[in-house]
DRENTINU-444564 format. One line per field, with one value per residue (C-alpha): residue in three letters; x negated, y negated, z negated. Coordinates in nm, 4 decimals, decimal comma, padded with zeros to 6 digits. Example, Ala and Ser with C-alpha at 12.3 -4.5 7.8 and 13.67 -1.06 7.14 Angstrom:
REM residues 2
type: ala; ser
X: -01,2300; -01,3670
Y: 00,4500; 00,1060
Z: -00,7800; -00,7140
***
This chain:
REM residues 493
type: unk; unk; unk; unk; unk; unk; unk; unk; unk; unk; unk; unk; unk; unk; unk; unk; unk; unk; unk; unk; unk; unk; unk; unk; unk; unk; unk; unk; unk; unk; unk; unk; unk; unk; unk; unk; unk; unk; unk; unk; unk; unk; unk; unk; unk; unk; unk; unk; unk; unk; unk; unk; unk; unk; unk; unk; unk; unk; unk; unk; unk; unk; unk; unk; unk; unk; unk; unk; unk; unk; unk; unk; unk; unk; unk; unk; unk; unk; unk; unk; unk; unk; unk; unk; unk; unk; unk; unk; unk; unk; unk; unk; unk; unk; unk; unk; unk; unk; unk; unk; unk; unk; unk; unk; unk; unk; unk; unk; unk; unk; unk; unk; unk; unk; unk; unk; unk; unk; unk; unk; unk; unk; unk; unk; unk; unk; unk; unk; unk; unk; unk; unk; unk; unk; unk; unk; unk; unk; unk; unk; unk; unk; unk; unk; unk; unk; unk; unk; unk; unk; unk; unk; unk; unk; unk; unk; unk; unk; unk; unk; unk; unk; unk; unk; unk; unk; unk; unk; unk; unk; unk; unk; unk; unk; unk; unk; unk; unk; unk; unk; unk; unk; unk; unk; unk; unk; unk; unk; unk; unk; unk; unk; unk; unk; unk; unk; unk; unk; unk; unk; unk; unk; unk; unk; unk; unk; unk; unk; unk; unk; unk; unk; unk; unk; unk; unk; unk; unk; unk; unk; unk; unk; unk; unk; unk; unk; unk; unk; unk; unk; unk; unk; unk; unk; unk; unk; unk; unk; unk; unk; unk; unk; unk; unk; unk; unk; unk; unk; unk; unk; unk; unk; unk; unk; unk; unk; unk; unk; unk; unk; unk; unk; unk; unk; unk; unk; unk; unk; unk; unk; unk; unk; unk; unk; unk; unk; unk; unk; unk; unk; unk; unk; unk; unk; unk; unk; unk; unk; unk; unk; unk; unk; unk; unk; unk; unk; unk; unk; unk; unk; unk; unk; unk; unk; unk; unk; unk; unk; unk; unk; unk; unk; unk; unk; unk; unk; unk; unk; unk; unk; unk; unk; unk; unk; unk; unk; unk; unk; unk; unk; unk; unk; unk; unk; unk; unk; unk; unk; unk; unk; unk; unk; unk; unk; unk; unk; unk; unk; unk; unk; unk; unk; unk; unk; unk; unk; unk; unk; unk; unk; unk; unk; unk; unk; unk; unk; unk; unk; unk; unk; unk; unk; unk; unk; unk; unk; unk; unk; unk; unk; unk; unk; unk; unk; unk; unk; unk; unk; unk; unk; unk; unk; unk; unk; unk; unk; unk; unk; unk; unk; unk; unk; unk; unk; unk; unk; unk; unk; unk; unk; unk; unk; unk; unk; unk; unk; unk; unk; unk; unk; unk; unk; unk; unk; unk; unk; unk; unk; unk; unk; unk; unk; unk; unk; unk; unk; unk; unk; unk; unk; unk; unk; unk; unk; unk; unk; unk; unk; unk; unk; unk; unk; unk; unk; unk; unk; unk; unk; unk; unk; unk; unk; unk; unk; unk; unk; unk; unk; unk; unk; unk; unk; unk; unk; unk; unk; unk; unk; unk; unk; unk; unk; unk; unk; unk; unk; unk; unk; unk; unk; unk; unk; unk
X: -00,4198; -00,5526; -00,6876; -00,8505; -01,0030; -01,1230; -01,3342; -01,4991; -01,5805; -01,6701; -01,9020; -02,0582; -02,0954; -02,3131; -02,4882; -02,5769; -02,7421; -02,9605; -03,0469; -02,9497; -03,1385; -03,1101; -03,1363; -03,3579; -03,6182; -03,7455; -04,0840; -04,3282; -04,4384; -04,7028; -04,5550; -04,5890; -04,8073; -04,5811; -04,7072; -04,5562; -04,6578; -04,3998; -04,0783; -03,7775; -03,4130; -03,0880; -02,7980; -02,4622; -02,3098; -01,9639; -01,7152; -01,3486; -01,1578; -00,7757; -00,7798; -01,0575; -01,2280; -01,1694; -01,5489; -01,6450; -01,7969; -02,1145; -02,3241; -02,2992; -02,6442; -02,6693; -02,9774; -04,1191; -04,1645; -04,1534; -04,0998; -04,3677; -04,2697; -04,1103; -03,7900; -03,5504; -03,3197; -03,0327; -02,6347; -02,4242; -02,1026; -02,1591; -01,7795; -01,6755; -01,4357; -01,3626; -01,7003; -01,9709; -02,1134; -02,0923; -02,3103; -02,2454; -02,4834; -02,4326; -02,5781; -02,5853; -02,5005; -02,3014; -02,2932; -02,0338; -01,9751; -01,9810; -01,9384; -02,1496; -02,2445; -02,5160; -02,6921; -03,1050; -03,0411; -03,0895; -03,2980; -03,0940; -02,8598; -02,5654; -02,2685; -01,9053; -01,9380; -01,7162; -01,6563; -01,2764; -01,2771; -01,4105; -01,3076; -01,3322; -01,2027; -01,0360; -01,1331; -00,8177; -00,9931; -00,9892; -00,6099; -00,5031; -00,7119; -00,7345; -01,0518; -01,1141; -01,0562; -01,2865; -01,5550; -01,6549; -01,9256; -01,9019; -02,2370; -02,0537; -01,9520; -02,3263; -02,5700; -02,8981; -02,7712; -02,9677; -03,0248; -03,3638; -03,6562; -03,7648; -04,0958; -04,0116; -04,1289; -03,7521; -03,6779; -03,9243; -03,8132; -03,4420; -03,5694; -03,8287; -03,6471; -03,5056; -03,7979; -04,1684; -04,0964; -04,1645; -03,8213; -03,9172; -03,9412; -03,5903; -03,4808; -03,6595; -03,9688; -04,1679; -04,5428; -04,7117; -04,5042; -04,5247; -04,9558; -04,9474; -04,6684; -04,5188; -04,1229; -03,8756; -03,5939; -03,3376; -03,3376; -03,1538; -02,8448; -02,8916; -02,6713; -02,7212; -02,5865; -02,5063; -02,3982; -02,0470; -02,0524; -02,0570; -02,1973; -02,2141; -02,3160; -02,4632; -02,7464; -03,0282; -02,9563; -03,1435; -03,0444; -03,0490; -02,9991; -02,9019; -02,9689; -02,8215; -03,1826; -03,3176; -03,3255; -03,4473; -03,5163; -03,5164; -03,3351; -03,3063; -02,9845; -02,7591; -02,4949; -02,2210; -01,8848; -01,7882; -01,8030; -01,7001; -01,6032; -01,7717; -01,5514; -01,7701; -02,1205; -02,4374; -02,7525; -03,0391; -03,2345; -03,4901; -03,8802; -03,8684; -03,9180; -03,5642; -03,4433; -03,3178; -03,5779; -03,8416; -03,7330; -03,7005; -04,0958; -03,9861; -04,0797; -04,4649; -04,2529; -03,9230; -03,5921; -03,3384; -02,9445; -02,7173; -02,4063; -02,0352; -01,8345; -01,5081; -01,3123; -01,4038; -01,2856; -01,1189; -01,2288; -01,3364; -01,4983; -01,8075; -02,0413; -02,3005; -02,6789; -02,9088; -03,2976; -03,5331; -03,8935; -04,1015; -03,8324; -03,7354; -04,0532; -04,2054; -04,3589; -04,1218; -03,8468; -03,9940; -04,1104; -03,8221; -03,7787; -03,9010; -04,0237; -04,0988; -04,2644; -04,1481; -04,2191; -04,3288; -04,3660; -04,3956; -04,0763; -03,8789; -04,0917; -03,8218; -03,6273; -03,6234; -03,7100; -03,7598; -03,8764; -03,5579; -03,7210; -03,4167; -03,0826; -02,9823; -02,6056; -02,4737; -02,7290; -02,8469; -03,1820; -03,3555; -03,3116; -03,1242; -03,4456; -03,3354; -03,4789; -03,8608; -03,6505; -03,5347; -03,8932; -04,1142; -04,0763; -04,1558; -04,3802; -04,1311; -04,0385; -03,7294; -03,6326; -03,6349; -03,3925; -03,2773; -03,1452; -02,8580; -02,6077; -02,4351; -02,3219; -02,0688; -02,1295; -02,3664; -02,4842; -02,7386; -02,7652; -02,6079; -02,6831; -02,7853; -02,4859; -02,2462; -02,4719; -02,4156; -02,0512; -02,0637; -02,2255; -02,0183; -01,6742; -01,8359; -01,8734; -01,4806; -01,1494; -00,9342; -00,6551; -00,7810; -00,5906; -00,5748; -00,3419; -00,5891; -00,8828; -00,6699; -00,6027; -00,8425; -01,1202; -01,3049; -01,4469; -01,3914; -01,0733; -00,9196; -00,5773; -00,7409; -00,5051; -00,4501; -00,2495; 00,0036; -00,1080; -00,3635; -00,7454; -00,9015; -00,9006; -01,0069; -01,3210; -01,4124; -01,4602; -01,4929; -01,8860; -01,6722; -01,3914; -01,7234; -02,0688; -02,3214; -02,5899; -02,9175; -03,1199; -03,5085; -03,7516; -04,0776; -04,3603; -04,1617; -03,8571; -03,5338; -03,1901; -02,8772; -02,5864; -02,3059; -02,0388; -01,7963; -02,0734; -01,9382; -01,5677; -01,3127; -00,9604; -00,7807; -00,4833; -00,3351; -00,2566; 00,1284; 00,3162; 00,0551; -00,2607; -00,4571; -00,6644; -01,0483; -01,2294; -01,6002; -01,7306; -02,0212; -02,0215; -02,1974; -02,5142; -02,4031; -02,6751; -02,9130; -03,1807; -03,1965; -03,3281; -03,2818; -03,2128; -02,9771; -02,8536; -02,8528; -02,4825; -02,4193; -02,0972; -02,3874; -02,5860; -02,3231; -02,4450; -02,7857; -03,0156; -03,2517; -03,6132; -03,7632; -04,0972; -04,2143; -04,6133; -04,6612; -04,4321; -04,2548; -03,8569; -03,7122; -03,4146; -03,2550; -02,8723; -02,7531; -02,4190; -02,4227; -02,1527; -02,3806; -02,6740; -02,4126; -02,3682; -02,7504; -02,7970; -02,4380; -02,2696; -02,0130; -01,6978; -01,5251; -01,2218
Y: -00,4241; -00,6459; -00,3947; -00,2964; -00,6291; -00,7130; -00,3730; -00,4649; -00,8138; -00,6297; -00,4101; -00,7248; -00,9186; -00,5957; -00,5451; -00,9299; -00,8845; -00,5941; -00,6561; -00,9918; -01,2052; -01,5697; -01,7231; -02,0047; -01,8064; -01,5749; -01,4663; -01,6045; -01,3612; -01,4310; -01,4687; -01,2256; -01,2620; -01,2845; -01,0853; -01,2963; -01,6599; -01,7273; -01,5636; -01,7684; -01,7124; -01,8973; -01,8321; -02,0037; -02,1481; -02,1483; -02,3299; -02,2472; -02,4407; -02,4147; -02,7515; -03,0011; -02,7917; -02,9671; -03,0948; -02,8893; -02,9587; -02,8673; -02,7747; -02,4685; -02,3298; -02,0085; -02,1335; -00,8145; -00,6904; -00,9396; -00,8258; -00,6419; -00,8093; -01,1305; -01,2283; -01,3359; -01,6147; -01,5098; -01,7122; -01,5973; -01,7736; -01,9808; -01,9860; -02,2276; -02,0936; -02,2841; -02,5199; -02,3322; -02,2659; -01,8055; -01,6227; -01,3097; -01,0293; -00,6829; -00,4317; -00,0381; 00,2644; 00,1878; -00,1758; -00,3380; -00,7101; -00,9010; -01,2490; -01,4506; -01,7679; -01,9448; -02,0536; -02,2567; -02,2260; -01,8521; -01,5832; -01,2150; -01,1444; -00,9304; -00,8363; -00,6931; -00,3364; -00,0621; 00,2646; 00,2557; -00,0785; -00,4538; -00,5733; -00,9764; -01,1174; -01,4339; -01,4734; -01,6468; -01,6750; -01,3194; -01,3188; -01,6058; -01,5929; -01,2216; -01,2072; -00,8581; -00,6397; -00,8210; -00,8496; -00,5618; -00,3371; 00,0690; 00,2495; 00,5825; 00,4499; 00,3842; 00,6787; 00,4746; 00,3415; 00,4356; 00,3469; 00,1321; 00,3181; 00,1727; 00,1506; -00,0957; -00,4196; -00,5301; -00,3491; -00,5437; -00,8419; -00,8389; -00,7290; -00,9510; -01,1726; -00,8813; -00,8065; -00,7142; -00,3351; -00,1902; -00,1242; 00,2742; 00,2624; 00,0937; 00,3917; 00,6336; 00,7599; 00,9708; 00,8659; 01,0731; 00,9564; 00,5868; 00,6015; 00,8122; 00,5749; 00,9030; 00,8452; 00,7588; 00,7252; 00,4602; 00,1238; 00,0712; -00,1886; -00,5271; -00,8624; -01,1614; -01,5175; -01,8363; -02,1357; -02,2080; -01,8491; -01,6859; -01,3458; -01,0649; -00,6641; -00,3873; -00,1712; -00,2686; -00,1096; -00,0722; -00,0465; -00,1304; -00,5170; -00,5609; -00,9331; -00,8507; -00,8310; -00,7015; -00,4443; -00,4853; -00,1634; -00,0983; -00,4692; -00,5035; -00,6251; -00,6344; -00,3890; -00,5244; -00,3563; -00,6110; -01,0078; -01,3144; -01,5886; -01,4525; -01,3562; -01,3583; -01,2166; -01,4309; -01,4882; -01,6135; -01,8475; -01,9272; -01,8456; -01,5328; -01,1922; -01,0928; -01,3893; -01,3586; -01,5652; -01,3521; -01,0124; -01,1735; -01,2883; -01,6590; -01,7875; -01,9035; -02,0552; -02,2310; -02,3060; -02,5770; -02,5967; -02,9200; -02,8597; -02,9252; -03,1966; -03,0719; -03,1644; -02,9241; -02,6132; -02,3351; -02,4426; -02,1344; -02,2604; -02,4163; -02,3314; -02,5021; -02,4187; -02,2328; -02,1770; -01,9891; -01,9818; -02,1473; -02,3228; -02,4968; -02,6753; -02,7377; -03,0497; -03,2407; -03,1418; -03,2720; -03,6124; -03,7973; -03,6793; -03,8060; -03,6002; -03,5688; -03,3403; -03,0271; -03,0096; -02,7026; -02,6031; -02,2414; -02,2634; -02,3076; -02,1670; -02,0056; -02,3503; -02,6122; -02,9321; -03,3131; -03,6228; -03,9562; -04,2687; -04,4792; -04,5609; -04,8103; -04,9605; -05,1412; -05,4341; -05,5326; -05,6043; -05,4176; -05,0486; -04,9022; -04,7561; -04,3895; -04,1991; -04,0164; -03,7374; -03,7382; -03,7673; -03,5303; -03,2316; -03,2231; -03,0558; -02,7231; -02,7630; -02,9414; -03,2137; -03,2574; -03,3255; -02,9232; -02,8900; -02,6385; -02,5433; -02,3505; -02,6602; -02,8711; -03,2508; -03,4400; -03,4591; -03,7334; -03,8199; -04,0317; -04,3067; -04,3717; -04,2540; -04,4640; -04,7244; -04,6371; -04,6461; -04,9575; -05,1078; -04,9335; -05,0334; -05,4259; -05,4245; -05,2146; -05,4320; -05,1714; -05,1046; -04,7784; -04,4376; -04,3654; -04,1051; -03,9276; -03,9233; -03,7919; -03,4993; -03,4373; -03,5238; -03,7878; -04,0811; -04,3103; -04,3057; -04,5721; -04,6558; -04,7824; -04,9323; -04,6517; -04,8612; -04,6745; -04,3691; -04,2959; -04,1739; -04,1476; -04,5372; -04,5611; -04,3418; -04,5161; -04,8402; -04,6950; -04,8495; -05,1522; -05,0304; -04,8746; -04,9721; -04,7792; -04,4800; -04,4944; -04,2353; -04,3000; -03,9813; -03,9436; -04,0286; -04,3045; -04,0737; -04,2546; -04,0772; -04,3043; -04,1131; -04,0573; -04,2962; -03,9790; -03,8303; -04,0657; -04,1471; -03,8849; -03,8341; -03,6512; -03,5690; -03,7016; -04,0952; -04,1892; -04,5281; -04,7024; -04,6381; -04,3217; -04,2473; -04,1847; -04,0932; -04,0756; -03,6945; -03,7367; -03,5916; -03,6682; -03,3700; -03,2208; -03,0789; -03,2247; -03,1985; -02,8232; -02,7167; -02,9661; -03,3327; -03,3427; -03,2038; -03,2313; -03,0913; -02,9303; -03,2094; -03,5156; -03,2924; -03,2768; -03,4381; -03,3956; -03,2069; -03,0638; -02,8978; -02,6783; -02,6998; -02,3857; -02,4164; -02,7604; -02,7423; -03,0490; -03,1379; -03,2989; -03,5116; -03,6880; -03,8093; -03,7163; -03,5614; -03,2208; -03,1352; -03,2445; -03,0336; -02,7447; -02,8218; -02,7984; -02,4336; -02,3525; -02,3077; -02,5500; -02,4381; -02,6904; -02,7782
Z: -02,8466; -03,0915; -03,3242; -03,0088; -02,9403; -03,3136; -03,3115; -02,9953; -03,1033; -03,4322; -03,1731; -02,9926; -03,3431; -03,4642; -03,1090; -03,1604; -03,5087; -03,4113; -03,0375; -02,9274; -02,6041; -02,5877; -02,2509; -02,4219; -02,6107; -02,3495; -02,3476; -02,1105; -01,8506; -01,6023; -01,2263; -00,9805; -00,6448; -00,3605; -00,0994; 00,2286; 00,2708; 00,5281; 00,3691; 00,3113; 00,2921; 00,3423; 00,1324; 00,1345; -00,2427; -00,2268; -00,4829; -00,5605; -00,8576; -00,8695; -01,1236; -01,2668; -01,5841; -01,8989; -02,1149; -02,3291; -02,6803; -02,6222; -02,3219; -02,1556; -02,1899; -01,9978; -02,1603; -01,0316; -00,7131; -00,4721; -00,1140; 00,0505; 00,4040; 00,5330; 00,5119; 00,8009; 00,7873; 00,6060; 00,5631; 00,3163; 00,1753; -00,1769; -00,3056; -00,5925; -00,8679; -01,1790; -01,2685; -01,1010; -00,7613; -00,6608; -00,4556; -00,3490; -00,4389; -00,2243; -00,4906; -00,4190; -00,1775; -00,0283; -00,0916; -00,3217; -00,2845; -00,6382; -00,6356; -00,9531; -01,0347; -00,9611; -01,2891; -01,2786; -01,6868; -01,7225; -01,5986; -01,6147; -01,3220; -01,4426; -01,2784; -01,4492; -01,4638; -01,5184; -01,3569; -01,5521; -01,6531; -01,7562; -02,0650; -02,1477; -02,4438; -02,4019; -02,0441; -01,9004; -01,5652; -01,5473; -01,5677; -01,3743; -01,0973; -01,0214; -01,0707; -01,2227; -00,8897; -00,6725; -00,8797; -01,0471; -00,9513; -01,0125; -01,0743; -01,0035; -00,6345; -00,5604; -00,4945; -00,5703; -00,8620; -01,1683; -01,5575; -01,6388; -01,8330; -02,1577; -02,0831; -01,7212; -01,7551; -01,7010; -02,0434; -02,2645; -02,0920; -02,1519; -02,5407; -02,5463; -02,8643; -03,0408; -03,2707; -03,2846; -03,1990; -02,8185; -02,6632; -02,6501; -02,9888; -03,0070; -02,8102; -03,0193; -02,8000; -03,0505; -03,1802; -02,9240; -02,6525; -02,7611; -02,7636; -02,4092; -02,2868; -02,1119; -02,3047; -01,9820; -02,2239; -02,0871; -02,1748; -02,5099; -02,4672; -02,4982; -02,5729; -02,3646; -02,5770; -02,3872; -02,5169; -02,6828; -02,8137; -02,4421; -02,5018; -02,2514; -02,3152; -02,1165; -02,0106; -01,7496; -01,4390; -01,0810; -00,7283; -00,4097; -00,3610; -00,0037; 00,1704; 00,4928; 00,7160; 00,3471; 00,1284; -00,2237; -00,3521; -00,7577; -00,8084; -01,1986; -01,3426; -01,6453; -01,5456; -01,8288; -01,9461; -02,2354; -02,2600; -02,4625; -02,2678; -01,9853; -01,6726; -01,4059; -01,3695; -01,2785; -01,1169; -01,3008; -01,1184; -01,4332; -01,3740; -01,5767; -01,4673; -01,4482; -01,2369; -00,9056; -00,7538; -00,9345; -00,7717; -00,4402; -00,4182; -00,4623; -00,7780; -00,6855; -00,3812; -00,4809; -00,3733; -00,2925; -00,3168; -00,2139; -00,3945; -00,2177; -00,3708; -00,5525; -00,2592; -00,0716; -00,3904; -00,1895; 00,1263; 00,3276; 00,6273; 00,4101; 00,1389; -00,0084; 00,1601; -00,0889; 00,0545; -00,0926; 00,0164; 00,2131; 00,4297; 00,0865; -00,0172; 00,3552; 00,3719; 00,6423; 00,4261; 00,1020; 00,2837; 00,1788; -00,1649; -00,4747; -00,7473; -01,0817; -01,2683; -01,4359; -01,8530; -01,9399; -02,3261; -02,4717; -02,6677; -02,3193; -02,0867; -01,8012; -01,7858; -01,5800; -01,7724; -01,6886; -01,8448; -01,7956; -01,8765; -01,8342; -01,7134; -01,4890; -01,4527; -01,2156; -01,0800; -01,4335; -01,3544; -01,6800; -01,7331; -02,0539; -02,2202; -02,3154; -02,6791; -02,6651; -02,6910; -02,3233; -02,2102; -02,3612; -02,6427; -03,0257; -03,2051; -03,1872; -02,8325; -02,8545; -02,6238; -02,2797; -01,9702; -01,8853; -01,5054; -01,5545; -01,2974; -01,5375; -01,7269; -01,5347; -01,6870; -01,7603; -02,1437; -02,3154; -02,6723; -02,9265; -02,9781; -02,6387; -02,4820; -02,6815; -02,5874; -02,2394; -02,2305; -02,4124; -02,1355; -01,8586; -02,0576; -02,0445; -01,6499; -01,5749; -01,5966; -01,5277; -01,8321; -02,0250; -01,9448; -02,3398; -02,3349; -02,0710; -02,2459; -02,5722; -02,3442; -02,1903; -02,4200; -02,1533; -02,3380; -02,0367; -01,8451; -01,6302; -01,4574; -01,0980; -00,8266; -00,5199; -00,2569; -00,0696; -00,3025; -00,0761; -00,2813; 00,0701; 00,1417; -00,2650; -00,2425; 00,0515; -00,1569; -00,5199; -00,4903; -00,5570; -00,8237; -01,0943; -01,1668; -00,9901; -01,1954; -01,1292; -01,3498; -01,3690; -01,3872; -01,4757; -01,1938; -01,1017; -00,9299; -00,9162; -00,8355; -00,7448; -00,8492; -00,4944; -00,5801; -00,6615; -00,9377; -01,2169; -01,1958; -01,0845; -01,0355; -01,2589; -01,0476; -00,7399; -00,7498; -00,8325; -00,8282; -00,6589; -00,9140; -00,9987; -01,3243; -01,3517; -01,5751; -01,6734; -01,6336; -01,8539; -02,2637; -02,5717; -02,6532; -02,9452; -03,1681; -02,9488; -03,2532; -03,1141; -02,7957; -02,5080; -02,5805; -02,2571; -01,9595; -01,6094; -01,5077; -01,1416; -01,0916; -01,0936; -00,8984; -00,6139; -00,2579; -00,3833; -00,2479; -00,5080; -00,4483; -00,6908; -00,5835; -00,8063; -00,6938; -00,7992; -01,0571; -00,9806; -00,8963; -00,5895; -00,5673; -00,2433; -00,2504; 00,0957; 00,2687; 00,1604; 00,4371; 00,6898; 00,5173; 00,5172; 00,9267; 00,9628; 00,8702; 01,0422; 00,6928; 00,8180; 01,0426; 01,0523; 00,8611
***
């Protein structure tokens, strides 16, 4: 078995140096025209976590047809599972349910594939939460389901940071064929990185991609039989060509989300509202929100990126001014606030970010949870009084227990952080007191690529608009419960 294992990671290592995609270097392709002005759909983000995911050392950087006709309203379940918010995608003929994650910081959808099997090295998920069965989709069960040409658009997209060379000539399309552009060899194999070594690899497939009112014929996505890291598949919701969005008509549009807080991980009678379309940027929806506006630089140009100008704590009357580096880019693109739903905390910069827990540790009295934060790796963890062990009563007057987070975007956009965005629980109170700790991390490497990172856990009870036409984002702190009971994603409990 582990021969077995070190030849395949041998495999990936080799498919990395010859043919390797990075979710952050994608090529820039010009959007397509949507051909419906009034399209929208509504999907459902669901969120299932059997236990609080531990920080990680870095960020998680998981860093075109539209439809010819409108689209009806459409509900479909988001489920949580682990750190990240699923959707279900219903891909061939006939369909096959795979649930995958949700993720604004990449752009290819790809789903577990194997007609035998789905091999994932050092995926624990996989194993503890049964994950493998349900989840993997089986080209050989679906009668529309065919392999990608070389010369689709899709193909030189996915390839698009391999090297200088077309992908047909990757596949070895002769000279003749290459000038005439008549070679339908497949698309060669590619490798998809993400951050903290993630890797996934597969071929580019296309089927039917059904959206219950809608089909989407020819859907292009990675169809993968081997990952690092990487247990469940995932929908790119980046402005490239291969994004979700994209293929749907929706990226000259937009799209909204208002994610669940982790209370409500396993509950089956809500999900999380996701809108695409015009429904998601119409103007008496976008009324109350404030935005600021997207950065855009050719280095990054699929992400979504914003300018913080400071942090505020507490009621301290001035604003801790954050680094350049959170505001704009350098000279090689770097920098930048990236929205990513793939990463689950918060990141920002040293020094500024010991600079901001020295300033949250002067306003908290609580005694230190030491021996938490050793464990778990939290910088900031507290032993907090629970009377009568009950965390109910203590949410309801945590504004009062930690200093409020008020983050200050460009344009003059300012989002207060819900009162349950900065301090959690890390297990259920006992003897009268309950620890919380801090669920933001320190950027590593933050010279490279973005200077910090938006994670989905501060963007619970938020709702977010992606306003794709103006290129601007939207941010409103409201009851995402009651936003789920709006578009009757909420059946009680």
């Amino acid at each position: 078995m582990e021969s077995k294992t070190n030849v395949l990671f041998l495999f990936l290592l080799i498919t990395i140096f010859l043919n390797t995609t990075n979710k952050i270097q994608a090529r820039q392709h010009k959007n397509p025209t949507s051909s419906s002005s009034s399209s929208f759909l509504v999907l459902a983000l669901t969120k299932s976590s059997v236990s609080l995911p531990t920080p990680k050392s870095q960020t998680q950087e998981r860093i075109k047809k539209p439809l010819e006709s409108s689209v009806d309203v459409v509900m479909e379940p988001l489920r949580e599972v682990r750190d990240g918010y699923l959707i279900t995608l219903n891909i061939g003929t006939p369909p096959q349910a795979v649930q995958v994650y949700m993720d604004t910081g990449s752009d290819l959808t790809w789903v577990p594939c194997g007609n035998l099997s789905f091999d994932c090295i050092e995926c624990y998920e996989l194993k503890n939460n049964n994950l493998k069965s349900s989840s993997i989709f089986s080209p050989l069960h679906s009668s529309s389901s065919f392999r990608a040409s070389c010369a689709s658009s899709f193909c030189v997209e996915i390839h698009s940071s391999d090297n200088p060379f077309d992908p047909c000539a990757i596949a070895g399309c002769s000279v003749s064929m290459l000038l005439k552009s008549t070679c339908l060899r497949p698309c060669p194999s590619f490798a998809y990185t993400y951050g903290e070594g993630g890797l996934v690899s597969g071929i580019l497939a296309r089927d039917i991609l059904k959206a219950r009112t809608k089909d989407v014929p020819r859907f292009s996505f990675g169809c993968v039989a081997s990952t690092y890291h990487e247990p469940i598949g995932i929908a790119g919701f980046g402005r490239g060509l291969l994004s979700l969005p994209s293929q749907l008509g929706f990226v000259e549009k937009g799209f909204s989300h208002c994610f669940l807080p982790f209370k409500f991980v396993n509950n089956p009678n809500i999900s999380s509202p996701l809108i695409l379309g015009d429904s998601a940027i119409s103007i008496n929806l976008t009324n109350s929100l404030q935005f600021t506006p997207m950065l855009n630089t050719p280095m990054y140009p699929n992400s979504y990126y914003i300018g913080l100008e400071s942090i505020t704590i507490g009621t301290n009357v001035t604003p801790t001014q954050v680094p350049l580096t959170l505001r704009q880019f350098d000279s090689q693109g770097n920098g930048g606030m990236l929205i990513d739903s793939g990463t689950t905390y918060t990141h920002l910069p040293d020094p500024f970010y010991s600079q901001l827990l020295t300033t949250l540790q002067s306003t908290i009295t609580y005694p230190r949870a030491t021996e938490t934060e050793s464990r778990t790796g939290f910088d900031l963890c507290y032993k907090v009084p629970c009377p009568n062990n009950n965390l109910t009563s203590l949410e309801n007057d945590e504004k009062m227990i930690f200093p409020s987070i008020t983050f200050h975007f460009l344009n003059n956009a300012t989002l207060l952080l819900p009162q349950d965005n900065s301090f959690y629980a890390m297990s259920a109170p006992s003897d009268g007191s309950v620890v919380k700790c801090l669920l933001f991390q320190n950027m590593e490497d933050g010279d490279y690529g973005p200077a910090g990172v938006l994670g989905s856990f501060q963007q619970q009870n938020v709702k977010i608009v992606y306003d794709l036409e103006k290129e601007r984002i939207g941010f409103q702190a409201m009851d995402c419960v009651l936003e789920a009971a709006s578009h009757g994603l909420n059946q009680g409990s």
